[in-house]
N, C-alpha and C positions, 0 to 999 in steps of 0.2 A: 463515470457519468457520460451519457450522449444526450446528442439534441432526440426530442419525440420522435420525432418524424424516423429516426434512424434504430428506435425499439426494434421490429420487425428484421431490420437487417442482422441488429446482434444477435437477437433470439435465432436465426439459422445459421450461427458460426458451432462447428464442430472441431477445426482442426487450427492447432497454430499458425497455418500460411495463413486462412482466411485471418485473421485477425492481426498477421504482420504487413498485410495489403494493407491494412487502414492507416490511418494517420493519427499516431497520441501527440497529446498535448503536454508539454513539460515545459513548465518554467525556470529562467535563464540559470546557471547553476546548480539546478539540483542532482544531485549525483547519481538520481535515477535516470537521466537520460544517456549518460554512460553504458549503464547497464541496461537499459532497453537494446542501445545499437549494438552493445555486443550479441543480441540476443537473436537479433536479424530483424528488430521493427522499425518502422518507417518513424522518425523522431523528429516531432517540429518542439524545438525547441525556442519560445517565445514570452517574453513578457514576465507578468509578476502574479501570482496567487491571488492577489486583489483582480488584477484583470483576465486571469483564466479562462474562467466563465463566458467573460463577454465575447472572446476570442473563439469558444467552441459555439456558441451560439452562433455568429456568426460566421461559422464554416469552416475558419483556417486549418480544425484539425478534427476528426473522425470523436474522439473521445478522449478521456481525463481519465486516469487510475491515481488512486487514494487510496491507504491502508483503513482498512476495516474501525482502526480505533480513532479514525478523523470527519470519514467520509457523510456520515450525516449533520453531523455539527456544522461542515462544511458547506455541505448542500443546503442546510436551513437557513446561516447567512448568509453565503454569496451566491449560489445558481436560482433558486427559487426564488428570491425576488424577481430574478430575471426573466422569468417563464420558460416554456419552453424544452423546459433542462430535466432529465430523469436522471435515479440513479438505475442502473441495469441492470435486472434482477436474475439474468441468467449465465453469465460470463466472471469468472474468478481469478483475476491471475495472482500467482502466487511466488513470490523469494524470497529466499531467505535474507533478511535485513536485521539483524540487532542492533538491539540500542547495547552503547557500549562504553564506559567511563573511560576516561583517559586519564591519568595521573601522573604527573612530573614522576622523571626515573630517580631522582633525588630525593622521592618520599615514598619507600617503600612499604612504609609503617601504616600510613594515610591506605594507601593501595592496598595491603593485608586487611585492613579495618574495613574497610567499604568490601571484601570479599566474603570476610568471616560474617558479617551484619546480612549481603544476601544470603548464603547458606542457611543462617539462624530462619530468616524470616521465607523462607522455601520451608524449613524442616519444621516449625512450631506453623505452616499454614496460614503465616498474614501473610505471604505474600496471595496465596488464593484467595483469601478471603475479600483484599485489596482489590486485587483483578474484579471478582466476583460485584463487586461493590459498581463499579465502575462500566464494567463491561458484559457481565455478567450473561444477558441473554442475547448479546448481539450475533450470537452464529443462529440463532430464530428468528431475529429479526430482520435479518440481511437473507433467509434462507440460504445460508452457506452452502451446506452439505449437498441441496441439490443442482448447484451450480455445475458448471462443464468449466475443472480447474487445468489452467496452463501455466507449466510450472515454470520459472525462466532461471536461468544459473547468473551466479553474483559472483565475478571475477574478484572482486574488491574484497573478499573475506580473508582475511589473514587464514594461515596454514590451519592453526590452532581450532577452527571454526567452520572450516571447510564441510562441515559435516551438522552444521545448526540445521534444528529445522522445529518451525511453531506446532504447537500441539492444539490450537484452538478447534480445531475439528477431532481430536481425540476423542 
């Protein structure tokens, strides 16, 4: 998300410098802004997701990134009332981020069961169908695919994952 006024400047970023000169917005702890500075972006790191918003409106920082599966819901309650506030319909950044269960090493059984339950519902298709349900045409709705995507690397991925990567543009 940027301020209006600053539409025009996104829509002529082509290259990763330009857009590690700007200044994002990340609220206090979020483990994205770790990997933003590894990434080489300028990181203000301020405030709370309730006051986001009113912090990029008022200047502090160039723009807000939001994963795809928050950013409008987000924008309909907290920037939009606000005015002022778009989301950016031509700039994509992209890492790889899983979500990822964590299970006492003490319950391996719990941990097989919660792996064997994803496989099942990947292989019988509720888990697409779920997705589908839910999110279904937001890569047309967000015009994904004709986005200018800048992909950033996630230090923080265990060995194991080092090599995840989302297929929503598939």
């Amino acid at each position: 998300m940027v301020r209006d006024e600053s539409l025009t400047k996104f829509a002529q970023i082509n290259t990763p410098q330009q857009l590690q000169a700007l200044s994002i917005g990340i609220p206090e702890t979020w483990a994205d802004a770790a990997l933003f500075r590894h990434n080489q972006y300028k990181v203000i790191e301020q405030g709370t997701l309730d006051n986001l918003f009113l912090l990029l409106k008022n200047g502090t920082f160039d723009y807000v990134a939001l994963g795809v599966n928050e950013i409008e819901q987000i924008f309909q309650q907290q920037a939009m009332p606000l005015g002022g506030i778009s989301i950016e319909p031509s700039v994509m950044l992209y890492y790889p981020f899983p979500l990822v269960f964590y299970v006492h090493p003490g319950k391996p059984v719990l941990a097989e069961r919660i792996e064997n339950g994803l496989k099942l519902i990947i292989a019988n298709g509720g888990h697409e169908a779920l997705f589908s349900q839910h999110y279904g045409d937001i890569a047309q709705r967000l015009n994904l695919r004709d986005r200018k995507v800048f992909t950033l690397t996630n230090p923080m991925l265990p060995i194991g994952m080092a090599y995840f990567s989302a297929n929503l543009l598939d």
